[in-house]
ZADO-1210 file (C-alpha; in nm, 4 decimals, padded with zeros to 6 digits):
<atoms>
<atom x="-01.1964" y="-03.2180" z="01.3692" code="UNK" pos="1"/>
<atom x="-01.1548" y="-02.8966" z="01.1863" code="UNK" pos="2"/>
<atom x="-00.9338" y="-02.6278" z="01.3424" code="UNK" pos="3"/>
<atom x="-01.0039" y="-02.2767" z="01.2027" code="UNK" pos="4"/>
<atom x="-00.7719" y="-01.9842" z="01.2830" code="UNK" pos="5"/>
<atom x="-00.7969" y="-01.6086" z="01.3305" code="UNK" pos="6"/>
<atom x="-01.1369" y="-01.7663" z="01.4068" code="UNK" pos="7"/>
<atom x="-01.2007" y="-01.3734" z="01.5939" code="UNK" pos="8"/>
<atom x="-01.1555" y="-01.1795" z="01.2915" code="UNK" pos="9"/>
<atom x="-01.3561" y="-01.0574" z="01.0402" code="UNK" pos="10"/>
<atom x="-01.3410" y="-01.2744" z="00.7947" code="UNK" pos="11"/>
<atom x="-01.2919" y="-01.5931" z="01.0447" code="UNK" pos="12"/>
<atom x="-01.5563" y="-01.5331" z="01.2770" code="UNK" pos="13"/>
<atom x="-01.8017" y="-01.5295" z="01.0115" code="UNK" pos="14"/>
<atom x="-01.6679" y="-01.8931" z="00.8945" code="UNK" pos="15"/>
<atom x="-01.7210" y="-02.0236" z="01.2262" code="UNK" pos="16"/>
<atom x="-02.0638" y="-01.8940" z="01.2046" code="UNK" pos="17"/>
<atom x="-02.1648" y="-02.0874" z="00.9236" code="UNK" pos="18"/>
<atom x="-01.9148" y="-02.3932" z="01.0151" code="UNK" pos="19"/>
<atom x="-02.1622" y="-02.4125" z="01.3077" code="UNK" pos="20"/>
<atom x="-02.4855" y="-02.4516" z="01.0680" code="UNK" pos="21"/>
<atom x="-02.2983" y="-02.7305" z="00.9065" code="UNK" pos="22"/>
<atom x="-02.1300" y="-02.9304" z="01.1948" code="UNK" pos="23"/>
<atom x="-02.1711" y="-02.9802" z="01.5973" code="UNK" pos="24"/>
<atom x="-01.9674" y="-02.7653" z="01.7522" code="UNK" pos="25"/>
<atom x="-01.7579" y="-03.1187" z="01.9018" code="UNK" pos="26"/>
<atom x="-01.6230" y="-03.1209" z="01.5608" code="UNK" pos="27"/>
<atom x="-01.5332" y="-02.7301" z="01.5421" code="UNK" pos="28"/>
<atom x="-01.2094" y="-02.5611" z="01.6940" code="UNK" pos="29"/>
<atom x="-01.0620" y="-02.2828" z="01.7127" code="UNK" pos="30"/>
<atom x="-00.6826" y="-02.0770" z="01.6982" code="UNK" pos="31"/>
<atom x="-00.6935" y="-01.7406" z="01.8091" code="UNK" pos="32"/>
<atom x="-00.4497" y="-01.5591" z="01.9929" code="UNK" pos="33"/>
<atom x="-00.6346" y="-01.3928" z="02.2694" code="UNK" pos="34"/>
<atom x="-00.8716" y="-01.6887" z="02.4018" code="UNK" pos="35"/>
<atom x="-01.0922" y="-01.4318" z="02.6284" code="UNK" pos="36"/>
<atom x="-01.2096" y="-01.3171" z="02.2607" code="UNK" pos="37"/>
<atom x="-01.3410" y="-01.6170" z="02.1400" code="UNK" pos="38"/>
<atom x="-01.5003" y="-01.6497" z="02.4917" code="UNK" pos="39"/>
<atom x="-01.8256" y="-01.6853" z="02.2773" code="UNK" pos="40"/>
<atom x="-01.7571" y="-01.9698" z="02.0737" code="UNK" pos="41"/>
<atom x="-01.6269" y="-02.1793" z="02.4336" code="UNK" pos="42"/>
<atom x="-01.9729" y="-02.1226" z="02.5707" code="UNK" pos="43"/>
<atom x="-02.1179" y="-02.2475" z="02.2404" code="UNK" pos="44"/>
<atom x="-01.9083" y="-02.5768" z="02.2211" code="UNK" pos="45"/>
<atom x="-01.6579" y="-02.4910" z="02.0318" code="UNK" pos="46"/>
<atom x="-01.2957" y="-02.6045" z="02.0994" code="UNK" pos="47"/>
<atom x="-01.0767" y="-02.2846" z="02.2019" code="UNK" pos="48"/>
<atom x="-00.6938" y="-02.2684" z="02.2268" code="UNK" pos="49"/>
<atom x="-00.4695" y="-02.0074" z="02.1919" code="UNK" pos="50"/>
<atom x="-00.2398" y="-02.0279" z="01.8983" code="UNK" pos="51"/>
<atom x="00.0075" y="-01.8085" z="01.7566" code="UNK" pos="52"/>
<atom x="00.1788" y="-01.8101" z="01.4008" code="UNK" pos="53"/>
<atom x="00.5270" y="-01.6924" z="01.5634" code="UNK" pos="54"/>
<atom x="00.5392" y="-01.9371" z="01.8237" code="UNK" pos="55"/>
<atom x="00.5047" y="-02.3088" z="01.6702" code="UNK" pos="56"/>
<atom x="00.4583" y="-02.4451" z="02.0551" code="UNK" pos="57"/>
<atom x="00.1445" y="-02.2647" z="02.0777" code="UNK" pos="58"/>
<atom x="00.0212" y="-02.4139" z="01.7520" code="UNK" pos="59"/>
<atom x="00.1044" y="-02.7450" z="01.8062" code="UNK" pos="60"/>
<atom x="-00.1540" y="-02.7417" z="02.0912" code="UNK" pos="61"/>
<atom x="-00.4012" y="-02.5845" z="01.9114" code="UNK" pos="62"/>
<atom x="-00.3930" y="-02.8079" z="01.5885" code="UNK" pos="63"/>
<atom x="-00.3835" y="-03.1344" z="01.8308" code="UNK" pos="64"/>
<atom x="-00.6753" y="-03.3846" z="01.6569" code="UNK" pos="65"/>
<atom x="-00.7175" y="-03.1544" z="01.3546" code="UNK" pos="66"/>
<atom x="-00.8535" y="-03.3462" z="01.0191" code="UNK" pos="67"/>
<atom x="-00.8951" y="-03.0435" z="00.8630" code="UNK" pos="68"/>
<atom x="-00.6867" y="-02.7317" z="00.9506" code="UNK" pos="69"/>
<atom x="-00.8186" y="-02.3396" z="00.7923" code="UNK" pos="70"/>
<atom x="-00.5033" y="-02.1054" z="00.7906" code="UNK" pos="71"/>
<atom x="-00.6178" y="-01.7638" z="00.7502" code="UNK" pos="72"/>
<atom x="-00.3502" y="-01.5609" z="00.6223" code="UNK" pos="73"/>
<atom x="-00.1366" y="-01.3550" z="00.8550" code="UNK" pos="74"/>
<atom x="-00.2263" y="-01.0285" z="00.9086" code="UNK" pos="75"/>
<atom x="00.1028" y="-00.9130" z="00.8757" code="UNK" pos="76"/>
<atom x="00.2962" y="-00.6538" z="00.6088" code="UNK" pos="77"/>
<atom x="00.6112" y="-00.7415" z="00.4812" code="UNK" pos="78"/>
<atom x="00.8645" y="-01.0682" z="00.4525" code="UNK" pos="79"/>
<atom x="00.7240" y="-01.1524" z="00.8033" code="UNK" pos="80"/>
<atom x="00.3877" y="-01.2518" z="00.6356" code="UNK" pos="81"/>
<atom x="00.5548" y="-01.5809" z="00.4366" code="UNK" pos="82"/>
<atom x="00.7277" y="-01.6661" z="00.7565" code="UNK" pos="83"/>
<atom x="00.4630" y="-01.6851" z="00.9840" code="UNK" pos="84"/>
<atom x="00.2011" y="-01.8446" z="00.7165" code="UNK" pos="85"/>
<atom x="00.5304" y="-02.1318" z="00.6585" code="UNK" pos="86"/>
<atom x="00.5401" y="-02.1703" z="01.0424" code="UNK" pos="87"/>
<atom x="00.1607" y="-02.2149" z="01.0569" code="UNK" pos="88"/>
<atom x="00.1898" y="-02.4710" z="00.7574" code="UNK" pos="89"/>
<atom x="00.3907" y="-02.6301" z="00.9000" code="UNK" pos="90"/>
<atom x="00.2717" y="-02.7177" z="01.1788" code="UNK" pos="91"/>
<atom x="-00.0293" y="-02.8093" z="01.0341" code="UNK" pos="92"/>
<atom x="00.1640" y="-03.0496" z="00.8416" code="UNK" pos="93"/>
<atom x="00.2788" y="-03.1908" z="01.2231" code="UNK" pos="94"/>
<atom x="-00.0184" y="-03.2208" z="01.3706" code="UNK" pos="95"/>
<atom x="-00.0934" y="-03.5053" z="01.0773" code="UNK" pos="96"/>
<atom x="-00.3822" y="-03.2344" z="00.9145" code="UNK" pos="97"/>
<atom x="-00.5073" y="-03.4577" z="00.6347" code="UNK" pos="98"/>
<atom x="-00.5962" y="-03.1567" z="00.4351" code="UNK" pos="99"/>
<atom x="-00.4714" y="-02.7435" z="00.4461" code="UNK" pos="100"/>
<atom x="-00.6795" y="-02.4769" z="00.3128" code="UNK" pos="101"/>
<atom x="-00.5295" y="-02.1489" z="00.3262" code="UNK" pos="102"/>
<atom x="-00.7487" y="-01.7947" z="00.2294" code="UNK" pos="103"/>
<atom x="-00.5528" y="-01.6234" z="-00.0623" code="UNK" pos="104"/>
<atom x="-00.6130" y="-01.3623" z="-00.3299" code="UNK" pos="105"/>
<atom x="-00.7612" y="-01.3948" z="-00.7117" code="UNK" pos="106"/>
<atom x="-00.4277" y="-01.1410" z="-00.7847" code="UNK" pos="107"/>
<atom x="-00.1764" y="-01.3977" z="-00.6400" code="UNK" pos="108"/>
<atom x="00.1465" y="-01.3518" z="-00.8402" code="UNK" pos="109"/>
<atom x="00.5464" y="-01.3139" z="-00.8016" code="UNK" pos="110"/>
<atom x="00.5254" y="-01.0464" z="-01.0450" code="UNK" pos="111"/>
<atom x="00.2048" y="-00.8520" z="-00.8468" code="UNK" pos="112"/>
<atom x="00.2286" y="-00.5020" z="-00.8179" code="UNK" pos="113"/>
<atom x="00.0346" y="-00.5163" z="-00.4980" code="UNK" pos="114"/>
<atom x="00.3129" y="-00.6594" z="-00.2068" code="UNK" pos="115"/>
<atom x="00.0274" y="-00.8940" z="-00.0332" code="UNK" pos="116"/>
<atom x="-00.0007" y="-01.1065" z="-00.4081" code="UNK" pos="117"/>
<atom x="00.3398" y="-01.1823" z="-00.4064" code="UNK" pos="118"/>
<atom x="00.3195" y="-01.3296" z="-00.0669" code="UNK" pos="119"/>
<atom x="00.0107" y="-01.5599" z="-00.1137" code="UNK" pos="120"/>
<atom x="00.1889" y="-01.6473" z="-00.4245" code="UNK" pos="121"/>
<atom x="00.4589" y="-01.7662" z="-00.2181" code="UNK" pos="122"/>
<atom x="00.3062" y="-01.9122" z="00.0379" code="UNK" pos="123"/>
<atom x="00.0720" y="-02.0844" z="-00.2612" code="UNK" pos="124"/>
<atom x="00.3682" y="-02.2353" z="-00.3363" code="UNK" pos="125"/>
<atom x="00.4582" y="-02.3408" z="-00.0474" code="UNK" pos="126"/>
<atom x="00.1454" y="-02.5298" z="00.0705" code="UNK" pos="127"/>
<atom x="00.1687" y="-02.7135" z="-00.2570" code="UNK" pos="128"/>
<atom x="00.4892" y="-02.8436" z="-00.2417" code="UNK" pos="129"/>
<atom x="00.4328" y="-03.0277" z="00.0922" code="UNK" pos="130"/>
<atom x="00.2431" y="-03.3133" z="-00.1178" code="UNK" pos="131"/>
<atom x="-00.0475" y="-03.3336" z="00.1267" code="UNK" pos="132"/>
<atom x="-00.4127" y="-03.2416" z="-00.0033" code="UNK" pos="133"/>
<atom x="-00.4760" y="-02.8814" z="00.0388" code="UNK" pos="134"/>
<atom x="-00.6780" y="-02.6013" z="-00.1138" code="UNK" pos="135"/>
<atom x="-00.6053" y="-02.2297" z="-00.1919" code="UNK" pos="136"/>
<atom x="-00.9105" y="-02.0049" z="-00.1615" code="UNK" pos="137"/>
<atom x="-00.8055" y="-01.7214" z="-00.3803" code="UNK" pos="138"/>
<atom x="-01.0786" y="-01.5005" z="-00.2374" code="UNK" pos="139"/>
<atom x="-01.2039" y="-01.1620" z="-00.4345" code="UNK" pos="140"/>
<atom x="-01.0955" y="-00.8585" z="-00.3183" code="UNK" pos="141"/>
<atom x="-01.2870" y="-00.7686" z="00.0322" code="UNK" pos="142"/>
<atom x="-01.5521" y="-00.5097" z="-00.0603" code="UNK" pos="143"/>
<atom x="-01.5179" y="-00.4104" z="00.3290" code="UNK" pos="144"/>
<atom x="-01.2219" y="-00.1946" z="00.2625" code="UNK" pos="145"/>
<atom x="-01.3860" y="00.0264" z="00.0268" code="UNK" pos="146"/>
<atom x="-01.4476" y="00.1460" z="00.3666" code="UNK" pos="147"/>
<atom x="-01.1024" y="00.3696" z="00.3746" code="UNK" pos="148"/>
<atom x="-01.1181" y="00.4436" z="00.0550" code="UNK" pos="149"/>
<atom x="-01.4782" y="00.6413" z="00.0504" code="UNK" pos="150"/>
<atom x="-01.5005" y="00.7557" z="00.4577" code="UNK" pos="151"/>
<atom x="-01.3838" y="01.1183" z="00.3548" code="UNK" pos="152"/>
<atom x="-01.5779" y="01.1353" z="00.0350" code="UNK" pos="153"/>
<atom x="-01.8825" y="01.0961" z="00.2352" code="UNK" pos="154"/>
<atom x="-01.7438" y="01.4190" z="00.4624" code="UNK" pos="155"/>
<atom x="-01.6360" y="01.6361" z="00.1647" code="UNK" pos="156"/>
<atom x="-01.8289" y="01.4956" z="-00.1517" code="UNK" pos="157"/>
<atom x="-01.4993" y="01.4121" z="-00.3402" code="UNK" pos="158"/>
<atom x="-01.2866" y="01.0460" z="-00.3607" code="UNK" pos="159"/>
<atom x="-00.9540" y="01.1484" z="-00.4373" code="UNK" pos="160"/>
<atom x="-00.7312" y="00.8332" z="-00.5335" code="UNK" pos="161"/>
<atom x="-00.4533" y="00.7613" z="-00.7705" code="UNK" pos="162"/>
<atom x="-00.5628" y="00.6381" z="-01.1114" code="UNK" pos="163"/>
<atom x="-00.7351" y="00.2879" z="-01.0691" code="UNK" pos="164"/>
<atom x="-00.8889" y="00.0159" z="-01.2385" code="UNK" pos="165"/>
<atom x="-01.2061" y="-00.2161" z="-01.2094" code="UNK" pos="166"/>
<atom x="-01.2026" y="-00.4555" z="-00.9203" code="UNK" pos="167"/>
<atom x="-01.4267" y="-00.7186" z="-00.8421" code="UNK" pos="168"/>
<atom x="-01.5293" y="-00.5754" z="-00.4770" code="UNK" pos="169"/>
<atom x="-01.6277" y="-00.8909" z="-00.2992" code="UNK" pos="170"/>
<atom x="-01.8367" y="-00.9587" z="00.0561" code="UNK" pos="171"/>
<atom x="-01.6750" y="-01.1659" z="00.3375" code="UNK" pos="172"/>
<atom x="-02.0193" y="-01.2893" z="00.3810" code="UNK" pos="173"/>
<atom x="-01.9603" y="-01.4684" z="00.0712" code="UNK" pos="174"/>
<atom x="-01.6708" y="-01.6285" z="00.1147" code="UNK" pos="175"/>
<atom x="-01.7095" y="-01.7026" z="00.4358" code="UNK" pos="176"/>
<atom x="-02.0174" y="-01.9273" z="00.2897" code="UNK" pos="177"/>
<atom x="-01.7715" y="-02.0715" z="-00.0110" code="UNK" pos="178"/>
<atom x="-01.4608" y="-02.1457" z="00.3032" code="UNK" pos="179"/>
<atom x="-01.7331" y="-02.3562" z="00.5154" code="UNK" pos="180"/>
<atom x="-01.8414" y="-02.5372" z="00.1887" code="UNK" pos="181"/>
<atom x="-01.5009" y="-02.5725" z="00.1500" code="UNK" pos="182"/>
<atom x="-01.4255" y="-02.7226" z="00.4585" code="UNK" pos="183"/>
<atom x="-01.6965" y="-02.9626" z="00.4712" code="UNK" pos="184"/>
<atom x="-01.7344" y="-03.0853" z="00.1488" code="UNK" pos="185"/>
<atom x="-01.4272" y="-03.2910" z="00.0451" code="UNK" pos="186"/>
<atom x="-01.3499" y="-03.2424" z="-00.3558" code="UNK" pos="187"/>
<atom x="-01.5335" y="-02.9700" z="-00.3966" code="UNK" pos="188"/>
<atom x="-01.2823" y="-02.6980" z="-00.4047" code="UNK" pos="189"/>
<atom x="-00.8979" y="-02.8876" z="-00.4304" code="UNK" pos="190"/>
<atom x="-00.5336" y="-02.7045" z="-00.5308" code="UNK" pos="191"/>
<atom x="-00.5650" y="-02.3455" z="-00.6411" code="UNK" pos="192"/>
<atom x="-00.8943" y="-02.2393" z="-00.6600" code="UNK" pos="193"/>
<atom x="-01.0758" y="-01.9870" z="-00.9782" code="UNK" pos="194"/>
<atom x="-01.0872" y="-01.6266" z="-00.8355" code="UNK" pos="195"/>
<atom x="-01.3813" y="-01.6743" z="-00.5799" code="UNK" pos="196"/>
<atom x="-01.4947" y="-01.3192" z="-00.7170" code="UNK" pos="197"/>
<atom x="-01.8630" y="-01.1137" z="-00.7023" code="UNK" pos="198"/>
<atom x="-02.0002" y="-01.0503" z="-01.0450" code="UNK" pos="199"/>
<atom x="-01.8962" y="-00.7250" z="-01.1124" code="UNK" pos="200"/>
<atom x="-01.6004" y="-00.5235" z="-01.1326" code="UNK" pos="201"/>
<atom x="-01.6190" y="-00.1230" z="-01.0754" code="UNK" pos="202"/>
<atom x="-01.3686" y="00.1215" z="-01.0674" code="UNK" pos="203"/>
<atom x="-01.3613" y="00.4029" z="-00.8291" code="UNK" pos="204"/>
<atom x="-01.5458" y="00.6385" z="-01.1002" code="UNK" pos="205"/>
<atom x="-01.8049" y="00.3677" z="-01.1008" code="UNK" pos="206"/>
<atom x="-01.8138" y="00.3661" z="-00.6707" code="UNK" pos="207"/>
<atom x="-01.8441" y="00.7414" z="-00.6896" code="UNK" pos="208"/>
<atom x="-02.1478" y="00.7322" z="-00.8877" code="UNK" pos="209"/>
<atom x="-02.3216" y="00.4486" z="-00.7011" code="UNK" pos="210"/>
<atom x="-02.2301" y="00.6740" z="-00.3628" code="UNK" pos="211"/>
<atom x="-02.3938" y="00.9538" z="-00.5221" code="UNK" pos="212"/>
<atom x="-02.7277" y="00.7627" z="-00.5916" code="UNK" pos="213"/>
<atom x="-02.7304" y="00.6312" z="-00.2353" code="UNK" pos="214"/>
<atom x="-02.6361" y="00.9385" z="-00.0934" code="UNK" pos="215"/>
<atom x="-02.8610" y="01.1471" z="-00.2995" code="UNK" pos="216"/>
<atom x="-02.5524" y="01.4104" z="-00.2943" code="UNK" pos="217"/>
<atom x="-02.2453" y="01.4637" z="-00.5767" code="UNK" pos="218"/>
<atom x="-01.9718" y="01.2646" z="-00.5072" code="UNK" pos="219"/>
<atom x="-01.7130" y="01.3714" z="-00.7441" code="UNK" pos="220"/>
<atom x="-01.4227" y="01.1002" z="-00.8389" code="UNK" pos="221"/>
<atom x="-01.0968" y="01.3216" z="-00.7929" code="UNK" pos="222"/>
<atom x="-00.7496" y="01.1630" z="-00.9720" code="UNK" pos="223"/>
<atom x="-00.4122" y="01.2787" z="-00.7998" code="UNK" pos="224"/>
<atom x="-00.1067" y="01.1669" z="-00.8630" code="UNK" pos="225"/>
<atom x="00.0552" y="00.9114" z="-00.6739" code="UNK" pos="226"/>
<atom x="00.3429" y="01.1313" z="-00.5376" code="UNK" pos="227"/>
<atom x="00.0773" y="01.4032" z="-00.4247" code="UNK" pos="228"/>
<atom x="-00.1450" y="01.1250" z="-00.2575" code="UNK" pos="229"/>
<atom x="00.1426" y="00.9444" z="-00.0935" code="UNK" pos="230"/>
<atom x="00.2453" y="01.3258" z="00.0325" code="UNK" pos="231"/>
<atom x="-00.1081" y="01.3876" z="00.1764" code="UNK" pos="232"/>
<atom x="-00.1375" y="00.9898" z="00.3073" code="UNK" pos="233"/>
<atom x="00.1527" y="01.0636" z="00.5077" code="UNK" pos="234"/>
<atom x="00.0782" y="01.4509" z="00.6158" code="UNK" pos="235"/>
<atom x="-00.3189" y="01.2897" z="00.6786" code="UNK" pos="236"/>
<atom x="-00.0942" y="01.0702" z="00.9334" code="UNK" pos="237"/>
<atom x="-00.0741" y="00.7246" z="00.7445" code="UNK" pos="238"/>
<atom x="00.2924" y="00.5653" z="00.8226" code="UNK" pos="239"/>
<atom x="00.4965" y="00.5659" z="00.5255" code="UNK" pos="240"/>
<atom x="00.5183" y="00.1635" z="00.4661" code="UNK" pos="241"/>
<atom x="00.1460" y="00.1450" z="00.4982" code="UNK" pos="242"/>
<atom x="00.1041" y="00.4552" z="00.2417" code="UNK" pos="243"/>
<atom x="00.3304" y="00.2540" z="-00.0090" code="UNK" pos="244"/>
<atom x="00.1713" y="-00.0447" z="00.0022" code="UNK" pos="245"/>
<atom x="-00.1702" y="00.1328" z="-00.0309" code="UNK" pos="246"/>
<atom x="00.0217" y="00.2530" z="-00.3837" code="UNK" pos="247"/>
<atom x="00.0783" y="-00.1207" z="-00.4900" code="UNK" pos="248"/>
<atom x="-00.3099" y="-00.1738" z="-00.4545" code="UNK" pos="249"/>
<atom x="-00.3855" y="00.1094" z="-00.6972" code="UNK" pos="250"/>
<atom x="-00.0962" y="00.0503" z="-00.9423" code="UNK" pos="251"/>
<atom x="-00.1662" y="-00.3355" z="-00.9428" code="UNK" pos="252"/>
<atom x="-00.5540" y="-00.2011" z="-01.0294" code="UNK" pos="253"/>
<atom x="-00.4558" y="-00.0341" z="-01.3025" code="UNK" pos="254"/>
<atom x="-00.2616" y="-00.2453" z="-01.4446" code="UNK" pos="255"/>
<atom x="-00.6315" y="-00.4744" z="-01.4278" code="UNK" pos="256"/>
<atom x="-00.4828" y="-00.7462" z="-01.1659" code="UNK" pos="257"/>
<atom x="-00.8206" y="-00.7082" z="-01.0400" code="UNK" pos="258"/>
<atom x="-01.0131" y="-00.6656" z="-01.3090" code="UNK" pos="259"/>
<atom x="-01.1247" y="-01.0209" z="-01.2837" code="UNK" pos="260"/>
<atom x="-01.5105" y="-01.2216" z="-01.2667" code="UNK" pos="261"/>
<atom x="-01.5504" y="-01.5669" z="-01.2373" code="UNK" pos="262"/>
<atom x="-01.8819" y="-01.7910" z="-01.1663" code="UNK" pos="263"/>
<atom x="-01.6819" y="-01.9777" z="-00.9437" code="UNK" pos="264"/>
<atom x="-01.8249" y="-01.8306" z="-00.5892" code="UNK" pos="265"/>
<atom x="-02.2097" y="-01.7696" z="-00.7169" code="UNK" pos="266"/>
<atom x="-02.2041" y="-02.1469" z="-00.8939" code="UNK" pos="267"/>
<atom x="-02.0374" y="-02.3013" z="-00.4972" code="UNK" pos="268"/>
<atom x="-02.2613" y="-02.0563" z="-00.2639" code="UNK" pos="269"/>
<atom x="-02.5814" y="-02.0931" z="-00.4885" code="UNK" pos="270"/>
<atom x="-02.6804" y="-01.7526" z="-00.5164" code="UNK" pos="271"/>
<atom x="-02.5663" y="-01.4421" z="-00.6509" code="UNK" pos="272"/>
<atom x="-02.2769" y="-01.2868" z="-00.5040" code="UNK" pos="273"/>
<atom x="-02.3773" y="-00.9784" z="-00.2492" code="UNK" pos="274"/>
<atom x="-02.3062" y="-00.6510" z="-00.4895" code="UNK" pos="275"/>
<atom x="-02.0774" y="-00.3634" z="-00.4292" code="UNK" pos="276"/>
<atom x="-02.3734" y="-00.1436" z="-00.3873" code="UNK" pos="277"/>
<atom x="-02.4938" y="-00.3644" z="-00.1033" code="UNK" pos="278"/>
<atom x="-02.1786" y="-00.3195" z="00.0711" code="UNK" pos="279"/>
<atom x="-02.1608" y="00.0333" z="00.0240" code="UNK" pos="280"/>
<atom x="-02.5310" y="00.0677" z="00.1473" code="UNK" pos="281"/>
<atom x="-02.4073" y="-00.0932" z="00.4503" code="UNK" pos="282"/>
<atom x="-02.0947" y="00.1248" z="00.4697" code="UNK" pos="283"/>
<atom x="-02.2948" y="00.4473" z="00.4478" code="UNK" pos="284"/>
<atom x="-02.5340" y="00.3259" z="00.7106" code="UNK" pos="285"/>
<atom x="-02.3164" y="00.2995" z="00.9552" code="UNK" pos="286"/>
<atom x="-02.1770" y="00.6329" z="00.9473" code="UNK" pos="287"/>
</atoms>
């Protein structure tokens, strides 16, 4: 059986999705922490159980049977993240999982400027010191959350940001494809996986002037300094902690921790990685 968690999120509901073109749904289950959410997936066959990365109980019911166990990294800021991806490891490693896969980041590193690296790096680490068969799906950079970054260019035809660097904006639709591949085809993808990455990398400059062609109006790439866009983060009403981090993503881009393609994803998937101007298409269409 393969046990998939944070099967209600973004990225995890769309595995499940195409988990289900690939195996009954007998053979699919699911860790989630609110089970009325993945109400959906119960009615479609699909084993449901609440689990939750801070309470090892809880997981040890929901991994019960598991062959194959997906952790999705914890949505969590801070040293809590390692702990609760060890704890979910772990008991993965219990439940007699034959093989972990865990979604990381192409940037994982100790010596990331970006705090979320060094915790996949960590946890990376971790996985692969248990000796059991596991895979690390360093996963591109989600295109989604271009999403923050452009919302009030679209309202006032200007994306101020600190000074950036090319990343390789990737769709969860993608690597949702490459983690079911993963899942169900042993060998393919084993230990630390190439960046899983789309084929280009573009810088905010380069996202400005692709928002201006969709748009059909000037959208003007502003550069601030990253004391005066920390000031107005916080004044805009972004806590503090999430403001800093947000800092470590644009410092870690500049130093070109993102700046990274690799034919990795297309070669797995079999067709070309969605582009950034796809996703920002999308973005704009929604409003």
């Amino acid at each position: 059986m393969i046990v998939v968690t944070g099967a209600t999120g973004q990225l995890g509901s769309l595995i499940v999705d195409r988990l289900l073109e690939r195996v009954p749904a007998s053979a699919l289950a699911v860790s989630v922490r609110d089970v009325d959410k993945a109400s959906n997936l119960a009615q479609r066959g699909v084993r449901v159980r609440a689990g939750d990365f801070t309470d090892a109980a809880t997981l040890a019911h929901a991994f019960e049977g598991a062959d194959t166990i997906l952790i999705i990294s914890a949505a969590i800021r801070g040293p809590g993240a390692v702990v609760a991806n060890r704890a979910a490891i772990d008991a993965a490693h219990a439940a007699g999982a034959k093989r972990i896969l865990y979604t990381s980041h192409q940037a994982a590193s100790r010596h990331s400027l970006f705090p979320a690296q060094l915790t996949h790096a960590e946890t990376e680490e971790y996985l692969a010191g248990l000796g059991v068969p596991f895979t690390a799906l360093r996963n591109g950079f989600y295109a989604s959350t271009l999403g923050y970054s452009i919302g009030a260019a679209l309202e006032t035809g200007q994306l101020v940001a600190p000074t950036d660097g090319p990343v390789s904006w990737t769709a969860h639709t993608d690597l949702a494809e490459a983690a079911a591949i993963a899942l169900t085809d042993d060998g393919v993808l084993d230990g630390i996986t190439p960046a899983l990455t789309a084929s280009e990398a573009l810088d905010l400059e380069a996202v400005a002037a692709l928002l201006t062609d969709i748009t059909g109006r000037s959208i003007r790439r502003v550069v601030v300094g990253d004391d005066e866009w920390r000031a107005a983060a916080v004044e805009g009403g972004m806590p503090a902690a999430a403001a800093d981090f947000t800092l470590g993503l644009y410092r870690a881009a500049r130093r070109g921790e993102f700046d990274v393609t690799d034919p990795t994803l297309e070669g797995l998937i079999g067709h070309a990685p969605t582009s950034a101007r796809s996703v920002l298409e999308a973005i704009v269409a929604r409003g």
